[in-house]
C-alpha positions in Angstrom: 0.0 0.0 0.0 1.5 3.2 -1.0 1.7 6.5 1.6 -1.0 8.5 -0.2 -3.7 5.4 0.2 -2.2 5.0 4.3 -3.2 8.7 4.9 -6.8 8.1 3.7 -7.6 6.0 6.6 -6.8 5.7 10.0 -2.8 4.4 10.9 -3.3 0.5 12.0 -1.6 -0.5 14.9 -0.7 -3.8 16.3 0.5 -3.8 20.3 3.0 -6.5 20.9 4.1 -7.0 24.6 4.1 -9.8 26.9 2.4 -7.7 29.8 -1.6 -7.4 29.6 -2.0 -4.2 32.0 1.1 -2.4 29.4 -0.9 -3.6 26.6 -4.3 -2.0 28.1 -2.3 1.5 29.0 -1.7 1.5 25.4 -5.0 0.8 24.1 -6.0 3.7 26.9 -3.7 6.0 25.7 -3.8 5.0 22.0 -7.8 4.7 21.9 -8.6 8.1 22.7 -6.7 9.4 18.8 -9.3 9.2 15.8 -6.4 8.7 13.3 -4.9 5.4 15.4 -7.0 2.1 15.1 -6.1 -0.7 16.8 -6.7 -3.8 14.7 -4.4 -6.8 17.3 -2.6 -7.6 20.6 0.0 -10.0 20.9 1.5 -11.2 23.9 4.8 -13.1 22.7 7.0 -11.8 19.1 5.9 -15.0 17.7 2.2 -14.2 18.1 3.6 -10.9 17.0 5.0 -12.0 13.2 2.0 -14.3 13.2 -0.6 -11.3 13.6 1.8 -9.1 11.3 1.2 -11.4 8.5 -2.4 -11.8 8.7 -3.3 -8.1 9.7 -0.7 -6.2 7.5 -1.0 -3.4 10.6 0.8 0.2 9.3 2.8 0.1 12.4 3.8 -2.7 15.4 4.5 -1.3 19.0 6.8 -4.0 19.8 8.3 -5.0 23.1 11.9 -6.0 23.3 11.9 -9.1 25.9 9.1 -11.3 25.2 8.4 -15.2 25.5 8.9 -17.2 22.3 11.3 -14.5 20.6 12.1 -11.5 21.6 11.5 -7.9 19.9 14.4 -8.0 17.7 13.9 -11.0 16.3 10.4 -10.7 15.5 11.0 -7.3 14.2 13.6 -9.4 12.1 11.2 -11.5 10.7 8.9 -9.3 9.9 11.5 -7.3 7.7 12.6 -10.4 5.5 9.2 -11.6 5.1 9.0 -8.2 2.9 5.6 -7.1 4.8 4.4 -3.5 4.4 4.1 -3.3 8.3 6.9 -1.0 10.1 8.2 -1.8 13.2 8.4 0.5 16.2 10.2 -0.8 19.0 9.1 0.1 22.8 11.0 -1.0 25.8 12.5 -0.3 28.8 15.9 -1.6 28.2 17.1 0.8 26.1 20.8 -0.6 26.3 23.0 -0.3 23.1 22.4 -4.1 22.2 19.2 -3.7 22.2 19.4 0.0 20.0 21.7 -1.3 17.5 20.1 -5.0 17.4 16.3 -3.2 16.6 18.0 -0.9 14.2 20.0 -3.5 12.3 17.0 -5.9 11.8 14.7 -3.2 10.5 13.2 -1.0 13.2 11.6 2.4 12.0 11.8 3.7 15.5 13.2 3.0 18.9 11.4 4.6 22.0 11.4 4.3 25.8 8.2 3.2 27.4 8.8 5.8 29.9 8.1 8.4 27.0 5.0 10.9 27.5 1.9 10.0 25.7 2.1 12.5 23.0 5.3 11.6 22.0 4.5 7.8 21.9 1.4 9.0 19.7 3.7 11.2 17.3 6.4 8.6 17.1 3.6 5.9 15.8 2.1 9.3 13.2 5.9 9.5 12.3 6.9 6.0 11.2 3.7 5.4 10.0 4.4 8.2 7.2 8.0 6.4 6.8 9.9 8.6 8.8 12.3 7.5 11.9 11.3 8.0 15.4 14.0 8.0 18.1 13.8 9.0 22.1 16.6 11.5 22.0 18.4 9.9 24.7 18.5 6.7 23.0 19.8 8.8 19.9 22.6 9.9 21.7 23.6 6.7 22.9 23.6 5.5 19.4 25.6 7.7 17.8 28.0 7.6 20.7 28.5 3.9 20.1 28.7 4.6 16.0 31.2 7.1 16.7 33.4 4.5 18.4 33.4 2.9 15.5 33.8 5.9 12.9 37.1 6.0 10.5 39.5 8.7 11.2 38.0 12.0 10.2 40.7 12.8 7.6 39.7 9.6 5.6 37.8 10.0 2.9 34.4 8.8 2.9 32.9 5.6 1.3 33.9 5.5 -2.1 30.2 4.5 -2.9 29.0 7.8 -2.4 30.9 8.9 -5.7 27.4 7.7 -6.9 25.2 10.1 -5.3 24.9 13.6 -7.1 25.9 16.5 -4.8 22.6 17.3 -4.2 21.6 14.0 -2.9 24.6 13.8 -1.0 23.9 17.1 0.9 20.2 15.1 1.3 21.7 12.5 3.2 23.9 14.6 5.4 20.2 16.3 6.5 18.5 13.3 6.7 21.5 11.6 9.1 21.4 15.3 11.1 17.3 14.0 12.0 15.4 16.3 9.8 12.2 15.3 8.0 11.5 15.8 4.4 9.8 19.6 5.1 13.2 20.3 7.3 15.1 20.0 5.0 13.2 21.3 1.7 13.7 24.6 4.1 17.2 24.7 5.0 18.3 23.3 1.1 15.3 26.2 -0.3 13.5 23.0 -2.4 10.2 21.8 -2.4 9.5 19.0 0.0 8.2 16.6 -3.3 12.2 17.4 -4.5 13.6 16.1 -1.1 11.2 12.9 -1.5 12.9 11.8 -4.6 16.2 13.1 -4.1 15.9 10.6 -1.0 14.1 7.7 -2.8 17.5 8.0 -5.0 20.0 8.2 -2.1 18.3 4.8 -1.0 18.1 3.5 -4.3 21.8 3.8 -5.4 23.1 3.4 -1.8 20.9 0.2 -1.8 19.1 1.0 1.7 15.9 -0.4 2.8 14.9 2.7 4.6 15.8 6.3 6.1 17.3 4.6 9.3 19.6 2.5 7.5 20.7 5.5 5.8 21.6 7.2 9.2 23.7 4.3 10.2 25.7 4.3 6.9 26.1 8.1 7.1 27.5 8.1 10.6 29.8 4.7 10.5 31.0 6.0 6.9 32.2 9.4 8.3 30.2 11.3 6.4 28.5 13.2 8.8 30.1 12.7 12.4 28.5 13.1 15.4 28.5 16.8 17.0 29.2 17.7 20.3 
């Protein structure tokens, strides 16, 4: 299903977690927003890719540690099995395994349960459009850990990028810096359609799956380096 036809209706939403009064304070919180619909509740991440498959949700609230398989995997699964359902992890272990395991098997979004309601309710709006959603002091710790891994800042970057156009190159820089589509249509003076398919190239020649892989690749490449 492509964006335009997801905005028509209201954004599905599956709740995976393993504890029944989390998954009601959800449905509480959740319940109360026209545009959010909850269509399933699963209480293990195999119930979780079961429901994924059937349902097709826009979005799964998944829980990290659950019985059967945990978060990541699940969220694994759901990613190869090329379903048009993004994940959105939701945990309170938000230790760097855990961030860079969701993010390397396909996460859209990685938020502590602690998080207020609206934000929880934006973050699910956010991937839902296709867009990454991060707690900011999870970002933090990410890049902290990517920039233990970052070349020396004199190398030269990737010599993939020598694909990307310089245009779509200083695209990626923005979109690694956080900003959304209309962001950066503002700072670059473009029209936010001209962002969208500068991006849709970036990913395309870069061969990315989504905006978060191309965060990671931006950051462990050097291109863009983590400021202070």
């Amino acid at each position: 299903m492509t964006d335009s036809a997801r905005a028509t209706r209201p954004v599905r939403v599956l709740l995976a977690d393993d504890q029944p009064l989390l998954r009601a304070g959800f449905r509480m919180v959740l319940g109360t927003e026209t545009d959010l619909d909850i269509v399933g509740e699963a209480a293990d991440g195999v119930e979780a890719v079961e429901l994924a498959r059937r349902l097709l949700p826009d979005v799964v609230l998944m829980d990290v540690r659950m019985p059967r398989l945990d978060g990541v995997a699940a969220t694994r699964a759901i990613v190869e099995a090329r379903l048009p359902v993004r994940v959105l992890v939701l945990t309170t272990f938000d230790l760097d395994e855990y961030v860079v395991g969701a993010v390397r098997a396909g996460a859209y979004g990685f938020l502590a349960k602690d998080v207020p309601a609206e934000d929880l309710v934006a973050a699910i709006r956010t991937v839902a459009a296709g867009e990454a959603a991060v707690t900011p002091r999870i970002l933090k710790r990410l890049l902290d850990r990517l920039a233990e891994l970052l070349p020396d800042p004199a190398a030269e970057p990737r010599r993939l990028f020598s694909a990307l156009t310089e245009r779509e190159r200083e695209v990626l820089v923005q979109v690694a810096r956080g900003l959304s589509n209309a962001e950066i249509a503002r700072v670059l003076a473009v029209s936010e359609t001209t962002v969208k398919t500068h991006v849709g190239h970036v990913l395309t020649k870069l061969g990315l799956r989504d905006r978060v892989q191309a965060v990671v690749l931006a950051y462990e490449s050097g291109l863009v380096r983590p400021r202070a």
